[in-house]
N, C-alpha and C positions, 0 to 999 in steps of 0.2 A: 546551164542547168545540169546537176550532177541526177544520176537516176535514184540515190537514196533521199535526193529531196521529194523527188519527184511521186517514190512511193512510200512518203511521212506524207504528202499533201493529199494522195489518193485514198488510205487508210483512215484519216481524219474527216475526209466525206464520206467515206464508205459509213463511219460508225457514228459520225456528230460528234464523236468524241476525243479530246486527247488522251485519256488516259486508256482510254478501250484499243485505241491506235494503237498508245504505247507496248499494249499488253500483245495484240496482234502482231506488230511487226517483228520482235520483242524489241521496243526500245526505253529508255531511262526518259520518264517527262520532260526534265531539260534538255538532253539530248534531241529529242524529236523536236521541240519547241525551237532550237537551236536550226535545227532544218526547215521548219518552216519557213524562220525570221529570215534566213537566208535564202532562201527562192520567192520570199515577197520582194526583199533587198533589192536582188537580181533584176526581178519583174518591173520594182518601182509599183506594186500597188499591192492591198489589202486582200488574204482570200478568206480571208472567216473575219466572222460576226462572233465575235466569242460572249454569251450568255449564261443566263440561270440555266437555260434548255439546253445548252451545250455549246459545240462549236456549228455554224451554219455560214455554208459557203456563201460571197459577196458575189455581185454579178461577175466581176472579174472571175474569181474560181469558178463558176457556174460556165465560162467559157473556155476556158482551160481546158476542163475535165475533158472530154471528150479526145483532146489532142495529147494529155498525158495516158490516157489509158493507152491508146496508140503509138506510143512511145514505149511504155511498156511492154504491150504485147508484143511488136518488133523485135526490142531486143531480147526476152524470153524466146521467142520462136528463132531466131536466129542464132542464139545460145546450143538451142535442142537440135537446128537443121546441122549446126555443126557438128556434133556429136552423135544425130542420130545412128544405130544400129542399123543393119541391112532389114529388108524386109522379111518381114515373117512369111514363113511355107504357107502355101495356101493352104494348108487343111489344118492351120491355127487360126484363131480369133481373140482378139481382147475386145472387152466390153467393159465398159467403164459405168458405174453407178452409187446410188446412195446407197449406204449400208443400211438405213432404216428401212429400205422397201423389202430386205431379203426376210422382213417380219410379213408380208405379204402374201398374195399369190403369186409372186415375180420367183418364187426360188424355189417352186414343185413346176413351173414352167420351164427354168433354166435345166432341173432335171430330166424334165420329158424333152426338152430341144435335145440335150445330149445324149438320152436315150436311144434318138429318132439320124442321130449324128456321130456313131460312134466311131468312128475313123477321125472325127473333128477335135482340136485339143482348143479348149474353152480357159481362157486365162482370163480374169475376173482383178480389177480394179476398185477399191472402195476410195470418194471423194465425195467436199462439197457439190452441188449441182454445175458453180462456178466449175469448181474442178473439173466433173465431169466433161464438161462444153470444152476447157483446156486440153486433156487428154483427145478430145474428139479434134480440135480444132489442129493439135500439131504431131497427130499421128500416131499415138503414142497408143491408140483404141479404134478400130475401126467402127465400132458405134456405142452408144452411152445411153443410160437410162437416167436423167435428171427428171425432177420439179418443177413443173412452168418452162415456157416456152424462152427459149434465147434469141434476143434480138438479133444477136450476130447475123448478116445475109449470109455470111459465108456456109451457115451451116443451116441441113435441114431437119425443121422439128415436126413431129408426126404424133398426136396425141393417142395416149393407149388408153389410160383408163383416167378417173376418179379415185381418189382415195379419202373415205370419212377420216375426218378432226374431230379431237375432244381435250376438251382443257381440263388438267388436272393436278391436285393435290396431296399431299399427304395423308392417310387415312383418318387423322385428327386436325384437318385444317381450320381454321377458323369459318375458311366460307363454306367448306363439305355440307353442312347440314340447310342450306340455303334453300329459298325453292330457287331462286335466280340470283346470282351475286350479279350486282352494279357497275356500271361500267369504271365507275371512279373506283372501284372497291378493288377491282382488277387493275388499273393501272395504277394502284400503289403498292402492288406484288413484284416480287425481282422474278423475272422470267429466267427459264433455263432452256439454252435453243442449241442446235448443232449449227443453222445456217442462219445470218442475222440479214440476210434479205429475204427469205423467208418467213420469218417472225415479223419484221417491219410491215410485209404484206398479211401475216395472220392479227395483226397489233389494228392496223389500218382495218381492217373487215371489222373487228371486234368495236374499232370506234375508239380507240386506245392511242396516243402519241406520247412518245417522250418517257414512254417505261424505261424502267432500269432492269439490264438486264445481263446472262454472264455466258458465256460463250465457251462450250464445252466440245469433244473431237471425238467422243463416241457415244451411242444410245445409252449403253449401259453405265457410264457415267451422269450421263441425263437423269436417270431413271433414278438411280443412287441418289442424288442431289433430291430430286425432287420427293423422294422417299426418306429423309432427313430431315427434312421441312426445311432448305436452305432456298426453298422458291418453289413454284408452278411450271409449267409448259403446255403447250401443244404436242400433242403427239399425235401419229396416225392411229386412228382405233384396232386396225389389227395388229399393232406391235403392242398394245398398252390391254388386250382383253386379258388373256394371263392371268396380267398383275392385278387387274377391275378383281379375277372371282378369285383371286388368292388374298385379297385385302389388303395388299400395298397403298394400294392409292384409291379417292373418290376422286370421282367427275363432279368439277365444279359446274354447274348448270348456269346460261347466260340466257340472252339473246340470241347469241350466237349459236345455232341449235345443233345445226345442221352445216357447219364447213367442212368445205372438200381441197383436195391437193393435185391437180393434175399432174400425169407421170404424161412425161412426153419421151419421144424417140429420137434421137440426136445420131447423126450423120453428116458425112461433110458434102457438099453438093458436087464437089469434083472425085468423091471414092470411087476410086475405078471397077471396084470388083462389088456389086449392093447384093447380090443371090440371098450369100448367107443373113447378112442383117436385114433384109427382107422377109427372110423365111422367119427369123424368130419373132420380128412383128407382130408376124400372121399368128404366129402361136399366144404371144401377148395378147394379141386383141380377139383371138378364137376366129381367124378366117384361115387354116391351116388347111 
């Protein structure tokens, strides 16, 4: 097994899709299809169900997975152990997190830690949540502020806060003026997401599978799109209040009334040194 088959067959579960794959990894549809056909070849058996609903792993892919992610991150982390740089002075820090949350209270926090730290040099990483947990996982950040908890054991996750959701619109949407738009009414909208396991779990709460949806790499590209009318999103409510009383966008009102986004705390379970990423916890979650 070559490792670009390996990550054509991870990308196509990751997304359900080939062509969302394609777009991800950046490959040509034939070309990825080309990869697949050749590690089922290999395999000698079938990993997707290919449908109207997309592409959906067979039991065989469904056991796979777990042994190609591992494979993966292997040779990623031993790519970076190869290369990594010497260790940072200890009066540096890197912290790795969502750029969405610096719409928050996370970034008049990060100013009071450094306030409270000023001998400390704070070097600041923006990623997916995935990311995030990557950069924590091979050292690259001594701790990370992601989305939902990571399974990974190796790493430890410490919940900070909450953060309100609200689904919205362009300021002439079709559903803005709704008292509750429908769940079918939403999942015939193209969603606009930065993190697509993220939205799969905002999609799933909402009652929603199998949306079409397009995958963007910063808020304010988000923001753009969905102020275009080129689709909706989820956003967290303190990055999107602004735009509410400047009139960019309505809140599309649901069911869904009241979702929330847990920020958790990411660390590795073997970081030798936890003081500092301890300390700013404490200032996260107000037990400073």
């Amino acid at each position: 097994m070559e490792l670009g088959q390996i990550e054509a067959f991870l990308a196509v579960a990751r997304t359900a899709s080939f062509t969302r794959a394609g777009h991800e990894l950046p490959l040509s549809q034939p070309a990825l299809s080309r990869r697949i056909g050749a590690l089922e070849g290999r395999l000698g058996v079938a990993l997707f169900e290919r449908g109207r609903h997309g592409a959906r792993l067979t039991k065989a892919g469904v056991r796979l997975r777990p042994f190609a992610e591992a494979i993966v991150v292997a040779t990623r982390a031993g790519a970076i152990a190869a290369r990594r740089p010497p260790e940072p002075p200890a009066n540096t820090i890197t912290i790795g997190l969502v750029s969405s949350m610096l719409s928050t209270r996370l970034a008049s926090a990060l100013a009071e830690f450094r306030a409270d730290h000023r001998r400390l040099r704070v070097h600041i990483r923006t990623a997916t949540s995935d990311g995030v947990s990557a950069l924590v996982r091979q050292g690259e950040a001594r701790m990370g502020l992601r989305f939902l908890e990571d399974s990974d054991p190796a790493l430890l996750c410490r919940p900070i806060r909450d953060e309100a959701l609200c689904v919205v619109g362009a300021r002439g949407h079709r559903l803005a003026g709704q008292r509750r738009a429908s769940t079918a009414a939403l999942g015939r909208e193209t969603w606009i997401a930065l993190d697509p396991a993220i939205l799969r779990r905002n999609l799933a709460t909402l009652g929603i599978d199998g949306a079409d949806y397009v995958l963007v790499d910063s808020l304010e590209t988000q923001k753009g799109l969905i102020e275009a009318g080129f689709g909706i999103g989820v956003l967290l409510a303190a990055s999107v209040a602004p735009d509410l009383r400047a009139g960019r966008f309505r809140v599309l009102r649901s069911r869904w009334s009241r979702g929330v986004l847990p920020i958790v705390s990411v660390t590795r379970h073997d970081e030798p040194g936890r003081g500092i990423p301890e300390r700013f916890v404490a200032r996260l979650t107000g037990q400073r």
